[in-house]
C-alpha positions in Angstrom: 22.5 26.6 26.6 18.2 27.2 25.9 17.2 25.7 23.1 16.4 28.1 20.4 12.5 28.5 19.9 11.1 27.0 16.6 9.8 30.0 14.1 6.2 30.7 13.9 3.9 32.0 11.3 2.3 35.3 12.1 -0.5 33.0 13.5 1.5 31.0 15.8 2.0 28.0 13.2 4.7 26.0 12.3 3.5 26.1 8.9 2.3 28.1 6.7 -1.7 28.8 6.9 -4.1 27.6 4.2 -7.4 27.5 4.1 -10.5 27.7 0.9 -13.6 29.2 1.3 -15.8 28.9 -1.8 -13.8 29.6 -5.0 -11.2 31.7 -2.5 -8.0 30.5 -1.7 -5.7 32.1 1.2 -2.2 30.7 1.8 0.1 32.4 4.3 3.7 33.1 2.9 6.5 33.8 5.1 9.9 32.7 3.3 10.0 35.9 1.7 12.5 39.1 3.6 11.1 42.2 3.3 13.0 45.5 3.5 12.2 49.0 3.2 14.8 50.8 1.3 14.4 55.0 0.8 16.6 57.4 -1.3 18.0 60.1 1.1 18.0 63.3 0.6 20.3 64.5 -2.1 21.4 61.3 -2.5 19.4 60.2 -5.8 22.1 59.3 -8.7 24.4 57.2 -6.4 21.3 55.7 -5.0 20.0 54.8 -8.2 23.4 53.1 -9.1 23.2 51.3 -6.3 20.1 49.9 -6.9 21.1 48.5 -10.5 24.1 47.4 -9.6 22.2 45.2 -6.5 19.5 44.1 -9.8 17.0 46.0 -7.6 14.2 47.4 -9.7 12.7 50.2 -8.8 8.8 50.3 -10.1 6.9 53.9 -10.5 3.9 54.4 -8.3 1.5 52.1 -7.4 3.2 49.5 -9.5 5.5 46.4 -8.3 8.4 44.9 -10.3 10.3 42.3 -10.5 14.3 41.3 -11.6 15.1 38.0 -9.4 15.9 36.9 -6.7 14.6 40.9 -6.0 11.2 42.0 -5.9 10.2 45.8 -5.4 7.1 47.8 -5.0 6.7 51.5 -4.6 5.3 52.8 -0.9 6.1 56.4 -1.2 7.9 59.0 -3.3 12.1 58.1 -3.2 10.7 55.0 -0.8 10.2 51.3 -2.1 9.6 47.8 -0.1 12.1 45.0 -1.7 11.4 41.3 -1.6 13.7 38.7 -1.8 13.8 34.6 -0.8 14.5 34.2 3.1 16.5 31.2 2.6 18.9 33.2 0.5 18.3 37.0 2.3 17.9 36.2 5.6 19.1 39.1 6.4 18.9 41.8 3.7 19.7 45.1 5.7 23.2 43.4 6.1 23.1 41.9 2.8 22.1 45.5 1.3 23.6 48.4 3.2 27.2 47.8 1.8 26.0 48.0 -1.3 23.6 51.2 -1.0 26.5 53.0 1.7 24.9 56.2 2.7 22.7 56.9 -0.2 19.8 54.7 1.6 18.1 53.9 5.0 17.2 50.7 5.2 14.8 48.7 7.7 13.7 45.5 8.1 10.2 44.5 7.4 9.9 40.4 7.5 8.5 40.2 10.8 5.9 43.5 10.6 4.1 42.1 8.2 1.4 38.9 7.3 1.8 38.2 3.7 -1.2 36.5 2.3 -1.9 35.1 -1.3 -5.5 35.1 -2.6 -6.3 33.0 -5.3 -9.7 32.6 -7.2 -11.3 32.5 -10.9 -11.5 36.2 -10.3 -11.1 38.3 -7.2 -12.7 41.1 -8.0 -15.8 40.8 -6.6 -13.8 39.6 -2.7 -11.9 42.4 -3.1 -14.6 45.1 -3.7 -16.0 43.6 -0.5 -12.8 44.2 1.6 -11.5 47.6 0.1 -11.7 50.5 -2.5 -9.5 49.5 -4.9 -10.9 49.0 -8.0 -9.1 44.8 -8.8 -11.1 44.3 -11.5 -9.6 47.6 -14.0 -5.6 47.1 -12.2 -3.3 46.4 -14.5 -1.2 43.4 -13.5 1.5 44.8 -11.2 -0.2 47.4 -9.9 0.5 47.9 -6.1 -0.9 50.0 -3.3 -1.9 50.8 0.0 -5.2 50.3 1.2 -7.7 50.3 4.2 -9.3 46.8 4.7 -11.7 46.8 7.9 -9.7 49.3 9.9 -5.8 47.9 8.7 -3.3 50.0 6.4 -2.5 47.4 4.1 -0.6 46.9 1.2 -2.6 45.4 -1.9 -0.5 43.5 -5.1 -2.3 42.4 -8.0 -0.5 39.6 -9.6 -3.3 38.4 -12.1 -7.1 38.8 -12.0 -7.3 35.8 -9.8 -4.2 36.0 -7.6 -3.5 38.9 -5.6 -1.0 39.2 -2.3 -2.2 41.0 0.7 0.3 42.0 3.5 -1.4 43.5 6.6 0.7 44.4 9.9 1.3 41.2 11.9 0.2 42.3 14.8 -3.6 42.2 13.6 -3.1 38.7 11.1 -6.3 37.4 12.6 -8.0 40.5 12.8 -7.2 40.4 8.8 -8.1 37.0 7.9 -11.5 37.3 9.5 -12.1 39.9 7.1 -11.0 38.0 4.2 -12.7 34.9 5.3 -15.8 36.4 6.1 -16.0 38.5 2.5 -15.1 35.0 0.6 -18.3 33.4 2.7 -20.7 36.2 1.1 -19.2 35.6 -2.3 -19.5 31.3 -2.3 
């Protein structure tokens, strides 16, 4: 029997990726499962009992909420992404389609995405570098999707200095070039 290959950050690391560039600090996170979940169509009041009876919240738009060991944040009318730990979700399709039956479709997300944490005094002035989301007036929780060099990517304000950034995997490095080389022209 092979040998089963050893898991690999979305940069080809056994662990996670950390680096500081001036006041900027970027750590890769990947023990998180990610999950799309999305009401269908008629299907709104079971869906939404589903949802508290699973202790998933579901946030307005452009905000992110959380009620552990879930984490949600809106992506689209009826249509949220929900975080919980890996080491308890590993897989949360299976874990969560009993629960939501056919009042949801739901997809799995852990691997499509790069989920980086920025850290700094404030991170308003990287981010007005990298996108055209206004950091510095967010409210805490606010959550949305934005363009950062040419990258759909989803932007979470978690405090005026920490901030997660999830960009499609396939383009991690693509990504943290653009982060590292805003934080350069702010240190």
């Amino acid at each position: 029997m092979a040998e089963p290959l050893p898991p690999r950050t979305p940069f080809g690391l056994a662990e996670p990726l950390r680096r500081r560039i001036g006041p900027v600090g970027i750590v890769e996170r990947f023990d998180l499962a990610l999950v799309s979940l999305a009401e269908r169509q008629g299907k709104a009041e079971a869906f939404a009992t589903a949802a508290r009876a699973a202790g998933i919240p579901l946030p307005g738009p452009a905000r992110r909420a959380e009620a552990p060991p879930f984490a949600a944040f809106w992506v689209a009318p009826g249509m949220w992404f929900v975080e919980a730990p890996l080491d308890t979700h590993p897989d949360p399709v299976a874990a969560l389609k009993p629960v939501f039956g056919a009042a949801a479709s739901l997809s799995e997300q852990t691997d499509a995405w790069v989920r980086l944490e920025l850290a700094a005094g404030d991170l308003a002035p990287l981010l007005e570098r990298l996108c055209n989301v206004d950091y510095a007036t967010a409210p805490d929780g606010f959550a949305t999707r934005t363009l950062i060099e040419h990258l759909g990517c989803y932007l979470i304000r978690l405090g005026p200095g920490a901030a997660t950034l999830l960009g499609p995997r396939s383009s991690a490095e693509s990504l943290l070039h653009a982060i590292e080389t805003a934080a350069a022209a702010i240190a």
